[in-house]
C-alpha positions as CSV (number, residue, x, y, z in Angstrom):
1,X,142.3,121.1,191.6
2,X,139.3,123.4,191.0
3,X,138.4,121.2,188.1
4,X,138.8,118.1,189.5
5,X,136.3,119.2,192.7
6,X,133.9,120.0,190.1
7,X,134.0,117.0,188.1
8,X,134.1,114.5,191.6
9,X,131.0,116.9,192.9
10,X,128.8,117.4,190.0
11,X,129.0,113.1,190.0
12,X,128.0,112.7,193.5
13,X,125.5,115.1,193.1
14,X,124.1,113.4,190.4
15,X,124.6,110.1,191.9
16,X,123.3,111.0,195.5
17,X,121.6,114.0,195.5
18,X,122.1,118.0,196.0
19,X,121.7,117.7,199.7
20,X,122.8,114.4,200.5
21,X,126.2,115.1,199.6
22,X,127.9,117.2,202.4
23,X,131.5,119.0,202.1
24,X,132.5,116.1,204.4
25,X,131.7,113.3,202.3
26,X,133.5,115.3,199.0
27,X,136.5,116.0,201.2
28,X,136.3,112.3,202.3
29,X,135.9,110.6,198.7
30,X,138.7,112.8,197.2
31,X,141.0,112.4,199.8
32,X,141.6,116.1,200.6
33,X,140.8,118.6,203.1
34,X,137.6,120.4,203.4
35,X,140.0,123.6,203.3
36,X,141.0,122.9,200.1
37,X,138.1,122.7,198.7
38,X,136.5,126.5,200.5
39,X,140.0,127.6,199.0
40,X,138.3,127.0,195.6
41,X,134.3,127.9,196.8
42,X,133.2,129.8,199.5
43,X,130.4,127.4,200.4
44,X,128.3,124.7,199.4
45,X,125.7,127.1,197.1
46,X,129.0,127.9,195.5
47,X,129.7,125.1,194.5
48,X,126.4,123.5,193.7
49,X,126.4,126.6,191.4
50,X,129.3,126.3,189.9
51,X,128.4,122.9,189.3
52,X,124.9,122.9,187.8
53,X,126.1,125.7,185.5
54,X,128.5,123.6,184.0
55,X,126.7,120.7,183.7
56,X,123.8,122.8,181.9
57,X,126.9,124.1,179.3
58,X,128.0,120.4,178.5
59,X,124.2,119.5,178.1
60,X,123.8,122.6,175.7
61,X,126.9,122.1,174.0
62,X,126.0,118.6,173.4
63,X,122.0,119.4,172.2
64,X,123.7,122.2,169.3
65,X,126.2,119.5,168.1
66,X,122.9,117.2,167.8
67,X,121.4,119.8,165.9
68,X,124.2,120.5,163.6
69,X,124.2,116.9,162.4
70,X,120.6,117.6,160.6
71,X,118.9,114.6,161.3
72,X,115.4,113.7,160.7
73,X,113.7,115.7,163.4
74,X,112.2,112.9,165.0
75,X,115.3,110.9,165.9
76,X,117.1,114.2,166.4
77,X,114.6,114.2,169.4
78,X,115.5,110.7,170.7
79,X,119.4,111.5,170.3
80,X,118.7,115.0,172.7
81,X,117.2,112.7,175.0
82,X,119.8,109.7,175.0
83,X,122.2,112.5,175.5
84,X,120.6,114.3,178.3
85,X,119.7,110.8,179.9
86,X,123.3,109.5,179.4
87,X,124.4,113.4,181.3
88,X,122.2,113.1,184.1
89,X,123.2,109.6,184.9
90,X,119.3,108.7,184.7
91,X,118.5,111.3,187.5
92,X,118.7,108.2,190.3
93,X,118.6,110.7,193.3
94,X,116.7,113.0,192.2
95,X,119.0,116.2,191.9
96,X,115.9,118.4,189.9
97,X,113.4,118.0,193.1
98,X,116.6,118.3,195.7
99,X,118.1,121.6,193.4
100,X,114.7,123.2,193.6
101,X,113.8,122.7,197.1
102,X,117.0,123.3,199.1
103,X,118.7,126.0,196.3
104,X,115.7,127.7,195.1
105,X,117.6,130.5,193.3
106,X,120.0,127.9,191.5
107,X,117.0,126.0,190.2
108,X,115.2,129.0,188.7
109,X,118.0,130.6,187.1
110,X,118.9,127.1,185.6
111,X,115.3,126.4,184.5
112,X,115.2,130.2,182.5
113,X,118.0,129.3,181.0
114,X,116.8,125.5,180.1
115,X,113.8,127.1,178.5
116,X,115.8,129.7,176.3
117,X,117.9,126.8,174.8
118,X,115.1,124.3,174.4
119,X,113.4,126.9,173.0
120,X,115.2,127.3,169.9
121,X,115.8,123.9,169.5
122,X,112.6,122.6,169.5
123,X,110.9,125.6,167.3
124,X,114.0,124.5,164.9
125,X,112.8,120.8,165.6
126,X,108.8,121.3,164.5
127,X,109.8,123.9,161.7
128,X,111.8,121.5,160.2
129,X,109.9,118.7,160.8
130,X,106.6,121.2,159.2
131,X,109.2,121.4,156.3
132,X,109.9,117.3,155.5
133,X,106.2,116.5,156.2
134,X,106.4,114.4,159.3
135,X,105.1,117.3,161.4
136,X,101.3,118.9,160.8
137,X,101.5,121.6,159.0
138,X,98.6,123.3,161.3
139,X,100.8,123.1,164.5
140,X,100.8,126.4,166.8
141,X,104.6,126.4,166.9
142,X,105.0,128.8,170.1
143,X,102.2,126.1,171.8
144,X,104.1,123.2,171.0
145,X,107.6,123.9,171.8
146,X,106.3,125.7,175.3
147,X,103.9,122.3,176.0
148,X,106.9,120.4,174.9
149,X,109.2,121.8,177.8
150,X,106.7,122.1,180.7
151,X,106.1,118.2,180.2
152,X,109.9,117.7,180.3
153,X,109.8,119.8,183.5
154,X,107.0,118.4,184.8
155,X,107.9,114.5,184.2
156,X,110.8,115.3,187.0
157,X,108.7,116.2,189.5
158,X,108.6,112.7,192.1
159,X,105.8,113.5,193.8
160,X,103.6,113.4,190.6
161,X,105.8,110.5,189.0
162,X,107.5,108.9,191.9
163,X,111.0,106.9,191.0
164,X,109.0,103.2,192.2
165,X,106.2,103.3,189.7
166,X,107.7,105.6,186.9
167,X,111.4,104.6,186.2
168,X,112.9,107.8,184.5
169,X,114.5,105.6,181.2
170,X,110.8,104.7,180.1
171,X,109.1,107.8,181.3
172,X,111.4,110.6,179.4
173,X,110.8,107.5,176.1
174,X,106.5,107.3,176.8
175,X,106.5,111.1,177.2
176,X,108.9,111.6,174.4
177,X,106.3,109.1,172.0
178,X,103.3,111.3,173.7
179,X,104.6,114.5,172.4
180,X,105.4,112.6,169.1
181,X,102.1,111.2,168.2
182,X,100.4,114.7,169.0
183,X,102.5,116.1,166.3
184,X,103.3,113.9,163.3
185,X,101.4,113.0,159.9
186,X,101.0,109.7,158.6
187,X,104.6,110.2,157.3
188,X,106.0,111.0,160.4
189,X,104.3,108.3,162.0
190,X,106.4,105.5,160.0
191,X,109.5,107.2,161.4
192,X,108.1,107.4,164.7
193,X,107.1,103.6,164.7
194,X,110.6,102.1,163.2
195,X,112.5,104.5,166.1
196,X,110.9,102.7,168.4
197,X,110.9,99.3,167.0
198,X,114.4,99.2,166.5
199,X,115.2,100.7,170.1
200,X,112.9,97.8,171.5
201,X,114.9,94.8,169.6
Protein backbone atom coordinates (compact mmCIF):
# COMPACT_ATOMS: atom_id res chain seq x y z
CA UNK A 1 0.00 0.00 0.00
CA UNK A 2 2.94 2.26 0.94
CA UNK A 3 4.00 2.00 -2.72
CA UNK A 4 0.97 2.54 -4.23
CA UNK A 5 0.44 6.13 -2.04
CA UNK A 6 3.66 7.04 -3.40
CA UNK A 7 3.19 6.34 -6.92
CA UNK A 8 -0.76 7.99 -6.91
CA UNK A 9 1.01 11.17 -4.76
CA UNK A 10 4.20 11.83 -6.53
CA UNK A 11 1.48 11.98 -9.89
CA UNK A 12 -0.76 14.43 -8.43
CA UNK A 13 1.98 16.29 -7.18
CA UNK A 14 3.40 16.57 -10.41
CA UNK A 15 0.10 17.04 -12.05
CA UNK A 16 -1.29 19.74 -9.48
CA UNK A 17 1.19 20.99 -7.42
CA UNK A 18 3.09 20.32 -3.93
CA UNK A 19 0.52 22.33 -2.08
CA UNK A 20 -2.55 22.02 -4.03
CA UNK A 21 -2.85 18.47 -3.35
CA UNK A 22 -4.18 17.99 0.28
CA UNK A 23 -4.24 14.50 2.24
CA UNK A 24 -8.01 14.79 1.48
CA UNK A 25 -7.97 14.89 -2.09
CA UNK A 26 -5.20 11.73 -2.07
CA UNK A 27 -7.48 9.89 0.34
CA UNK A 28 -10.37 10.85 -1.97
CA UNK A 29 -8.73 9.80 -5.44
CA UNK A 30 -7.44 6.47 -4.06
CA UNK A 31 -10.42 5.60 -2.46
CA UNK A 32 -9.05 5.01 1.09
CA UNK A 33 -8.88 6.57 4.36
CA UNK A 34 -6.72 9.44 5.32
CA UNK A 35 -5.71 6.97 8.33
CA UNK A 36 -4.33 4.72 6.06
CA UNK A 37 -2.28 6.73 4.51
CA UNK A 38 -0.60 8.60 8.29
CA UNK A 39 -0.34 4.73 8.96
CA UNK A 40 2.36 4.79 6.21
CA UNK A 41 3.62 8.85 6.78
CA UNK A 42 3.39 10.77 9.67
CA UNK A 43 2.39 14.01 7.74
CA UNK A 44 2.30 15.61 4.58
CA UNK A 45 6.40 16.76 4.67
CA UNK A 46 6.67 13.00 5.01
CA UNK A 47 5.38 12.26 2.40
CA UNK A 48 6.25 15.00 -0.01
CA UNK A 49 9.76 13.65 1.11
CA UNK A 50 9.45 10.52 0.57
CA UNK A 51 8.19 11.36 -2.71
CA UNK A 52 10.54 13.87 -4.22
CA UNK A 53 13.39 11.48 -3.14
CA UNK A 54 12.24 8.85 -5.13
CA UNK A 55 11.41 10.62 -7.99
CA UNK A 56 15.04 12.25 -7.97
CA UNK A 57 16.37 8.29 -7.80
CA UNK A 58 14.27 7.22 -10.95
CA UNK A 59 15.55 10.55 -12.66
CA UNK A 60 19.22 9.60 -11.65
CA UNK A 61 18.89 6.10 -12.44
CA UNK A 62 17.51 6.94 -15.74
CA UNK A 63 20.35 10.02 -16.58
CA UNK A 64 23.43 6.89 -15.69
CA UNK A 65 21.65 4.47 -18.00
CA UNK A 66 21.80 7.48 -20.68
CA UNK A 67 25.28 7.75 -20.02
CA UNK A 68 26.11 4.16 -20.23
CA UNK A 69 24.79 4.01 -23.80
CA UNK A 70 27.89 6.35 -24.95
CA UNK A 71 26.27 8.43 -27.29
CA UNK A 72 27.52 11.42 -29.04
CA UNK A 73 27.56 13.96 -26.28
CA UNK A 74 25.31 16.26 -27.84
CA UNK A 75 22.33 14.06 -28.26
CA UNK A 76 23.20 12.34 -25.04
CA UNK A 77 22.10 15.92 -23.76
CA UNK A 78 18.73 15.99 -25.63
CA UNK A 79 18.01 12.23 -24.50
CA UNK A 80 18.67 13.57 -20.46
CA UNK A 81 16.31 16.07 -21.22
CA UNK A 82 13.44 14.05 -23.09
CA UNK A 83 13.83 11.88 -20.12
CA UNK A 84 13.62 14.36 -17.37
CA UNK A 85 10.79 16.19 -19.43
CA UNK A 86 8.89 12.83 -19.99
CA UNK A 87 9.55 12.30 -15.61
CA UNK A 88 8.32 15.50 -14.63
CA UNK A 89 5.25 15.34 -16.76
CA UNK A 90 6.35 18.77 -18.38
CA UNK A 91 6.35 20.49 -14.83
CA UNK A 92 2.46 21.76 -15.63
CA UNK A 93 1.89 22.98 -11.94
CA UNK A 94 4.78 24.00 -11.15
CA UNK A 95 6.02 21.48 -8.25
CA UNK A 96 9.97 23.19 -8.38
CA UNK A 97 8.47 26.87 -7.29
CA UNK A 98 5.64 25.09 -4.97
CA UNK A 99 8.57 22.46 -3.38
CA UNK A 100 10.79 25.44 -2.61
CA UNK A 101 8.43 27.84 -1.25
CA UNK A 102 6.12 25.75 1.12
CA UNK A 103 9.03 22.74 1.88
CA UNK A 104 12.05 24.79 1.97
CA UNK A 105 14.26 22.09 3.53
CA UNK A 106 13.04 19.35 0.91
CA UNK A 107 13.94 21.69 -1.98
CA UNK A 108 17.44 22.36 -0.81
CA UNK A 109 18.47 19.00 0.06
CA UNK A 110 17.00 17.89 -3.38
CA UNK A 111 18.76 20.67 -5.25
CA UNK A 112 22.52 19.55 -3.49
CA UNK A 113 21.89 16.52 -4.40
CA UNK A 114 20.75 17.53 -8.23
CA UNK A 115 23.98 19.35 -8.45
CA UNK A 116 26.22 16.43 -7.28
CA UNK A 117 24.70 14.13 -10.05
CA UNK A 118 24.53 16.66 -12.79
CA UNK A 119 27.72 17.32 -11.90
CA UNK A 120 29.47 14.35 -12.95
CA UNK A 121 27.43 13.96 -15.75
CA UNK A 122 27.91 16.93 -17.51
CA UNK A 123 31.91 17.19 -16.73
CA UNK A 124 31.70 13.55 -18.29
CA UNK A 125 29.39 15.23 -21.12
CA UNK A 126 32.09 18.32 -22.15
CA UNK A 127 35.22 15.89 -21.51
CA UNK A 128 34.02 13.74 -23.89
CA UNK A 129 32.66 15.92 -26.14
CA UNK A 130 36.62 18.01 -25.69
CA UNK A 131 37.70 14.39 -26.71
CA UNK A 132 35.46 13.76 -30.30
CA UNK A 133 35.98 17.49 -31.31
CA UNK A 134 32.48 18.82 -31.05
CA UNK A 135 33.28 20.65 -27.82
CA UNK A 136 36.20 23.61 -27.71
CA UNK A 137 39.01 22.45 -26.50
CA UNK A 138 39.59 25.92 -24.40
CA UNK A 139 36.37 25.32 -22.33
CA UNK A 140 36.81 26.01 -18.35
CA UNK A 141 35.19 22.59 -17.54
CA UNK A 142 34.25 23.50 -13.76
CA UNK A 143 32.60 26.90 -15.46
CA UNK A 144 30.61 25.16 -17.78
CA UNK A 145 29.11 22.27 -16.13
CA UNK A 146 28.29 24.85 -12.95
CA UNK A 147 26.73 27.62 -15.67
CA UNK A 148 25.16 24.62 -17.19
CA UNK A 149 23.08 23.70 -13.98
CA UNK A 150 22.19 27.17 -12.59
CA UNK A 151 20.48 27.79 -16.03
CA UNK A 152 18.55 24.53 -15.65
CA UNK A 153 17.65 25.73 -12.16
CA UNK A 154 17.02 28.96 -13.09
CA UNK A 155 14.72 28.31 -16.34
CA UNK A 156 12.18 26.85 -13.49
CA UNK A 157 11.80 29.65 -11.73
CA UNK A 158 7.98 31.26 -13.05
CA UNK A 159 8.32 34.47 -11.95
CA UNK A 160 11.42 35.00 -14.34
CA UNK A 161 9.84 32.61 -17.16
CA UNK A 162 6.22 32.51 -16.41
CA UNK A 163 4.27 29.12 -17.80
CA UNK A 164 1.95 31.80 -20.45
CA UNK A 165 4.91 33.23 -22.36
CA UNK A 166 7.58 30.49 -21.88
CA UNK A 167 5.92 26.92 -22.32
CA UNK A 168 8.52 24.53 -20.49
CA UNK A 169 8.83 21.82 -23.80
CA UNK A 170 10.50 24.80 -25.82
CA UNK A 171 12.19 26.58 -23.09
CA UNK A 172 14.32 23.40 -21.55
CA UNK A 173 14.91 22.82 -25.99
CA UNK A 174 16.06 26.94 -26.57
CA UNK A 175 18.08 26.86 -23.28
CA UNK A 176 19.38 23.40 -24.12
CA UNK A 177 20.56 24.85 -27.95
CA UNK A 178 21.90 28.19 -25.80
CA UNK A 179 24.26 26.15 -23.78
CA UNK A 180 25.07 24.09 -27.03
CA UNK A 181 26.13 26.89 -29.28
CA UNK A 182 28.35 28.36 -26.48
CA UNK A 183 30.24 25.19 -26.48
CA UNK A 184 30.67 23.33 -29.75
CA UNK A 185 33.18 23.68 -32.79
CA UNK A 186 32.29 23.78 -36.33
CA UNK A 187 32.08 19.96 -35.97
CA UNK A 188 29.79 19.95 -33.21
CA UNK A 189 27.76 22.48 -34.83
CA UNK A 190 26.62 19.95 -37.67
CA UNK A 191 25.47 17.65 -34.99
CA UNK A 192 23.82 20.26 -33.17
CA UNK A 193 21.92 21.57 -36.40
CA UNK A 194 20.71 17.89 -37.71
CA UNK A 195 19.37 17.19 -33.76
CA UNK A 196 17.31 19.81 -34.15
CA UNK A 197 16.25 19.51 -37.71
CA UNK A 198 15.18 16.16 -37.40
CA UNK A 199 13.28 16.86 -33.95
CA UNK A 200 11.46 19.84 -35.96
CA UNK A 201 10.18 17.44 -38.96
Amino acid sequence: MKEQILNKATELYLNLGFKSVTMDDLAQEMGISKKTIYTHFANKTKLVEECTKRLFCTISEGIDHICSLNKNPIEELYEIKKFAMLHLKGEKASPQYQLQKYYPKIHKNIKQQQFKVMQECVVENIKKGIGLGIYRENLSIGFVSRIYFSGVTSIKDHELFPVTNFPIASLMDDYLEYHLRGIITPKGRQILNNIINSNQE
